[in-house]
N, C-alpha and C positions, 0 to 999 in steps of 0.2 A: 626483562621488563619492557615492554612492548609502550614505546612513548605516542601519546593521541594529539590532536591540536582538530578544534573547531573552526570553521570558516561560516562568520556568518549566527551573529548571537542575539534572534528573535527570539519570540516566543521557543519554538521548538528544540533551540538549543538549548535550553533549561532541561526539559527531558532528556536529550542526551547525555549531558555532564552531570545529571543525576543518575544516572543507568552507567555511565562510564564508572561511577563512582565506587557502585555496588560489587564490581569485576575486579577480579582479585590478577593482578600479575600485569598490571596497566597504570600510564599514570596521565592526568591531563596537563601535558608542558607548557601548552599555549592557544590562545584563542583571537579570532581576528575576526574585525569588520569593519568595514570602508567609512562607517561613524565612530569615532574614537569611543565618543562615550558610551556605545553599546557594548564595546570590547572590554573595555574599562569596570563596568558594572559589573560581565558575567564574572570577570576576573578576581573581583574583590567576593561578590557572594559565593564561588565556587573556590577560594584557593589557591588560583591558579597566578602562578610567577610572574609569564610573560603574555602580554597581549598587543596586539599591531593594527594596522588600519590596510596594511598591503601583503597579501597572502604572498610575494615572494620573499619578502623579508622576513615572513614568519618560516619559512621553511628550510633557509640560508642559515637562521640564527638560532632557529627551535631545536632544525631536525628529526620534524616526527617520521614513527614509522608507519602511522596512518592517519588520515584526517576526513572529519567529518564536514560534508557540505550540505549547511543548512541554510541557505541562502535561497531568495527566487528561482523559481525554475529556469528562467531566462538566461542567470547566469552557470546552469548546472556544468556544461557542456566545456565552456572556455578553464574554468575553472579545474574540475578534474582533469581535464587535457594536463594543465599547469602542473597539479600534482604527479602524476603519471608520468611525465616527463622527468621529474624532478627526486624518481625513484619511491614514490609514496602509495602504501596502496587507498584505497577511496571508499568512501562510506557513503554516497550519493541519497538524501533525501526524496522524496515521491513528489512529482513525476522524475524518474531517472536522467531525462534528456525531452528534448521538444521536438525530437521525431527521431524515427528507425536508423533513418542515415548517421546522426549524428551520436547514437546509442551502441552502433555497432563499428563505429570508428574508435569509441572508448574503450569497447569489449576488445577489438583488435590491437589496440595498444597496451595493454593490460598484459594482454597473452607473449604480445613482444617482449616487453620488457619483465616479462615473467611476477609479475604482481598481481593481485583480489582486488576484485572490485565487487561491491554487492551494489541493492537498493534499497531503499526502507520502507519494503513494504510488511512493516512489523506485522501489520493483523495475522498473518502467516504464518507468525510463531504463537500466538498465545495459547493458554492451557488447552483451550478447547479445540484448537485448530489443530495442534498436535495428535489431539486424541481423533480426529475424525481423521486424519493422514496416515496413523498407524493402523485404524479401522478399514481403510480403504487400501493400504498394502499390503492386507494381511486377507483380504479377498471377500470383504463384509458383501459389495456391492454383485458379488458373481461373476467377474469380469470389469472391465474398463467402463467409465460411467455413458449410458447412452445421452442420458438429457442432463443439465445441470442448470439451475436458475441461480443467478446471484442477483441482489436488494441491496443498493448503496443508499442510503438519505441524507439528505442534506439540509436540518433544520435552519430557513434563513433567519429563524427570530427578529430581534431587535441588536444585533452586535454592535460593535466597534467598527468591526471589520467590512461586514455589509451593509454600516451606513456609508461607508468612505469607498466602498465598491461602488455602490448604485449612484452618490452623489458626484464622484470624481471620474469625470470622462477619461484620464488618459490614469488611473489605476493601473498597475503594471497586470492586473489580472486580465483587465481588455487586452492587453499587448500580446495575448497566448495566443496559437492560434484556434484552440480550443475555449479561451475564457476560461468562466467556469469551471466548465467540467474539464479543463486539462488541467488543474489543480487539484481533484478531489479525484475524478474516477477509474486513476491508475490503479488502487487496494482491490476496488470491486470488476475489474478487467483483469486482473494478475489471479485471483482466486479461481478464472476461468482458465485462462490460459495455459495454469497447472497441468491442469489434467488434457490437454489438447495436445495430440501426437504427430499432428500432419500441418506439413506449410501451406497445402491448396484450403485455402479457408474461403469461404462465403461470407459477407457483411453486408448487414440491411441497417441500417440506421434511421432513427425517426427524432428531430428533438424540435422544443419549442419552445416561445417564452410563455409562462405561465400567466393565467387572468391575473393574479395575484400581482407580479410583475408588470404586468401592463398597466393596471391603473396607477401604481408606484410612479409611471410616466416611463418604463423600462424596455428597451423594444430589440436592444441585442444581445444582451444576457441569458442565454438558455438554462432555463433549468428545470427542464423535466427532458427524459431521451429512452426511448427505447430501442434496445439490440437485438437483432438475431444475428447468431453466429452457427453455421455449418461448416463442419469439416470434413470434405470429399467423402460425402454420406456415411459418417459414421458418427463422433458424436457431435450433439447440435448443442445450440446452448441462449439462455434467453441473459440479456443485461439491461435491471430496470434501474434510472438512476431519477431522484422523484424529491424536490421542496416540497410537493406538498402532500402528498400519501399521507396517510394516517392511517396504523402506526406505523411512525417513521423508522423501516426496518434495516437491519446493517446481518443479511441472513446467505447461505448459502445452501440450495436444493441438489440433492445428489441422486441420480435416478439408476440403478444400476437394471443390468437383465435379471437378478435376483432379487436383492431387497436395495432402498434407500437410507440414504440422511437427512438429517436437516440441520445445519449445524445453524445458532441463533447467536450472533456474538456479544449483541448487547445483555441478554441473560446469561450467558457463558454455558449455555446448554446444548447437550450432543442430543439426538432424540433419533433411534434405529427405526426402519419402516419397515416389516414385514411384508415380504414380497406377496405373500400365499395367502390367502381368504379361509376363513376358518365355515366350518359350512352350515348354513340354514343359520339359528338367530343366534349361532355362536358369534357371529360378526359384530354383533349388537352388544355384544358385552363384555368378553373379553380382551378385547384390543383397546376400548377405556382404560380397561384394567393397567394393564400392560403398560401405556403410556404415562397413567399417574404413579404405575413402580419406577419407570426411568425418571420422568422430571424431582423426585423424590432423592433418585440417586446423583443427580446433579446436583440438588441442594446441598446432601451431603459432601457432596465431595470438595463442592465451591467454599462452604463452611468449614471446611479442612483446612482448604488451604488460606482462608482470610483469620483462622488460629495461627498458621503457622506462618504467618507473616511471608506473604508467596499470590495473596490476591489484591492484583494492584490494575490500575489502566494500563501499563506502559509493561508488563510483565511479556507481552510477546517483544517489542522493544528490547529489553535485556536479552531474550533467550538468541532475538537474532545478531547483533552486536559482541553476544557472549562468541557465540559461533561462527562468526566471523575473524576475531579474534581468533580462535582454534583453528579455522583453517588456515589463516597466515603462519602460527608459533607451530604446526603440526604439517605444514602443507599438504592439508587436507582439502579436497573439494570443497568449494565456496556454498554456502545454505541454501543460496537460490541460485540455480543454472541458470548461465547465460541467454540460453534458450531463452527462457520463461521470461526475461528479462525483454530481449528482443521482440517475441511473438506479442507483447504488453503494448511495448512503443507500435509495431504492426497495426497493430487491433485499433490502438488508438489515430494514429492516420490516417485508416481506412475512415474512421465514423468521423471525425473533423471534416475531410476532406468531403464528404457528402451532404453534413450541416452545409458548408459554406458553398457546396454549387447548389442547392436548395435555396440557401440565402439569397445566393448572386439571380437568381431563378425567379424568386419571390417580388423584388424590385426591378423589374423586367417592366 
């Protein structure tokens, strides 16, 4: 029985100790956070026994064999260190760490001390991500994919959250060195970096504050940014991350030397691209065809599984958390490679680090 303990019981840990919950062969011992009464709260609606306000005292006295850190990004880094140390393996929420340096000092200590570490970037597991992963290993695309677009959005609405962003100057979200976008655009940089073979990578980065944002009185908040990413000429790859697009898409484009995907995660549909042109005005009417038998088979199958209680938001969550689990009780390779992990944190350094001499450029 594999014992869990949270670090850190915002909003997000609710998702987890409900996903923990569903995992057979686990149990939640303990939950922590530096406000008593958040610990306290998750405690009483989840269950759970014991709850602390000091994550070494929860770890001296719980003893878990792995702990989730749901906490600000800011404190990702200190924290797993802590566990790591302390023989635990780690379950790090998105962003994994606040740069490459401090993401590959965790990866290194891990491997020392012979313990898993993952990251949460669930969207990686859900139904349909799986099925476009098995589609793309099994050789759909003809080869390794030449181009791939990924669409993260980010609906600012009227929150809680981005009233108390934009009105409070010293929000720990200003404190990243990405803002923003180092809280949200780890999913849609990791879905790239997947598929990315080579460490000699190219980064062009473009981001700004939105009209929208500026009459709000907003002026360091970025939140529209576009990517290109090249890899020592082989695959290239675009990342759009966008408040205000419409529709606000959360999509991943797959270009192979054969045929493509388009995986859509908000509709939870796969959609094949026929590489080959069918000729003269067969073009015109069968490949309609074609596409309304796939979106048809999505429905289906999505409909399947919301009968069999298996379509949910947080369903790649479970699948990855499940198999994390599996590779600690199995000593099996961890769900998402290190790699993938690191080349993320990379990606994302490279494009901070050229917002902020653009920035430092701009007020010149």
């Amino acid at each position: 029985m594999l014992r869990v303990a949270i670090v850190g019981c915002g909003k997000i840990a609710d998702a987890h100790a409900f996903q923990i919950r569903r995992i057979s062969g686990c149990e939640i011992v303990a939950v922590c956070d530096t406000e008593p009464l958040m610990a306290r709260q998750l405690s009483e609606r989840f269950q759970v026994k014991r709850w602390y306000s000091a994550l070494g005292d929860l770890i001296e006295d719980a003893r878990p064999d792995v702990v989730h850190i749901t906490t600000p990004p800011e404190s990702h880094y200190k924290l797993a260190h802590l566990c790591l140390e302390r023989g635990c393996h780690v379950y790090v929420e998105k962003p994994f760490t606040l740069n490459e340096g401090d993401a590959r000092q965790l990866v290194n200590l891990a491997n020392e001390k012979q313990l898993k570490l993952t990251a949460g970037h669930d969207g990686q597991f859900s139904h349909v991500a799986r099925r476009m992963r098995a589609l793309v290993q099994a050789g759909y695309l003809g080869g390794a994919p030449v181009h791939i677009e990924s669409y993260y959005c980010y609906e600012l609405g009227d929150s809680s959250y981005v009233r108390a962003l934009l009105s409070d100057k010293q929000h720990w979200v200003r404190r990243l060195p990405g803002k923003l976008l180092h809280n949200i655009i780890s999913h849609g940089i990791a879905r790239i970096a997947e598929f990315l073979t080579s460490d000699a990578l190219q980064i062009i980065a473009h981001g700004f504050v939105s009209p929208q944002l500026k009459r709000m009185g907003e002026d360091e908040i970025i939140d529209e940014l576009r990517v290109i990413i090249s890899e020592d000429n082989r695959t290239t790859a675009y990342f759009t991350f966008s408040s205000q697009m419409r529709p606000s898409l959360h999509q991943v484009r797959f270009y192979g030397p054969k045929n493509g995907l388009i995986l859509d995660y908000d509709q939870e549909t796969l959609i094949k691209l026929r590489g080959k042109k069918f000729k003269s005005y067969l073009e015109n009417f069968i490949p309609p065809v074609v596409l309304s038998g796939q979106y048809l088979g999505n429905l289906n199958g999505n409909m399947q599984k919301f009968l069999g209680r298996d379509f949910h938001m947080s369903a790649g969550m479970h699948h990855l958390i499940e198999s994390f689990y599996c590779s600690i009780t199995h000593n099996a390779p961890v769900p998402i490679p290190y790699r993938e992990i690191l080349l993320t944190a990379r990606i994302m350094d490279d494009i901070f680090e050229q917002l902020d001499v653009k920035g430092a450029q701009s007020t010149v």
